[in-house]
N, C-alpha and C positions, 0 to 999 in steps of 0.2 A: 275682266272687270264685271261686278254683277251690275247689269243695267236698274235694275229697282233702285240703288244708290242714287242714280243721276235725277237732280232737278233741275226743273229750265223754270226759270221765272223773266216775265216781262215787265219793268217798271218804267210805267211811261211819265209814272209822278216824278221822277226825281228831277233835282235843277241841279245846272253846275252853277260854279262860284263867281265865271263872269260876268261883271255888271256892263251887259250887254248899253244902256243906255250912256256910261258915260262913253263904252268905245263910239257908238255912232256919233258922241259927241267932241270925239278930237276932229281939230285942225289938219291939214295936210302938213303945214308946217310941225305943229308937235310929234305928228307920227315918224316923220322924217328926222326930228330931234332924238326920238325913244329910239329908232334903228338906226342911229348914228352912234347912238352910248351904248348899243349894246354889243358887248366886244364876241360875241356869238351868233350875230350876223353875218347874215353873204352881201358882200360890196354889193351895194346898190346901183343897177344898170340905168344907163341911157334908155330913152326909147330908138334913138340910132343902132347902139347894139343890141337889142332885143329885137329890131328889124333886121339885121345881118343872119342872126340865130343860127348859126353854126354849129353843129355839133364836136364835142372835143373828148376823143376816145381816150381811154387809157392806155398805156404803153403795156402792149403783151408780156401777161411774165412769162418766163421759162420753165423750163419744168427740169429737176436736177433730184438727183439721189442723193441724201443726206443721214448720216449715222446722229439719232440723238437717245439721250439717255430715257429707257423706259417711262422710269416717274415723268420725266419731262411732257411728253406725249400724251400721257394717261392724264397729267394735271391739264392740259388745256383742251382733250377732250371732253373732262368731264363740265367744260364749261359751255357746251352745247357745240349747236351746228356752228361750221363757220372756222374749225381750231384752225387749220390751215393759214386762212388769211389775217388771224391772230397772231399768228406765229410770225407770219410776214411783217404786220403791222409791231410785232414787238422789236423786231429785228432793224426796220426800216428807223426807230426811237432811237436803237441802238448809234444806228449810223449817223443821226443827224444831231447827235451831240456835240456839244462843243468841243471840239479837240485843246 
């Protein structure tokens, strides 16, 4: 890659979009309201179990030898790092449908 190409710029003008004043202006109650309705949220901990804090590891996957068909491989590599656990995470859709 010819490095003359590459530009580095610094913008320290820019602002982002949040309006910072009304969030310091919610309630505990309304915030607790907005992460209640958001169905994209992590359940909301106690401070009991955020005191226990316990870590909770993932179950080891295996490791197995598997024939799939070339396109198949080549389409989910070309979709970055990661195909692997892609492949997994399609697979895992698979099985939790409803029968």
């Amino acid at each position: 890659m010819n490095e003359r190409r590459i530009v580095r710029t610094s913008d320290t003008t820019r602002k982002g979009k949040t309006d910072w004043e009304r969030v310091r202006a919610l309630t505990d109650e309304e915030i607790d309201k907005a992460i209640a309705s958001d169905p994209d949220a992590a359940p909301i901990m106690t401070d009991e179990e955020l005191a226990r804090g316990h870590i909770v590891y993932p179950e080891p996957k295996r490791q197995i030898s598997i024939r799939l068909d070339r396109e198949v491989i080549d389409w989910f590599k070309r979709q970055g790092p990661g195909y692997r656990t892609r492949i997994n995470a399609v697979l895992r859709a698979f099985m939790n449908l409803p029968r």
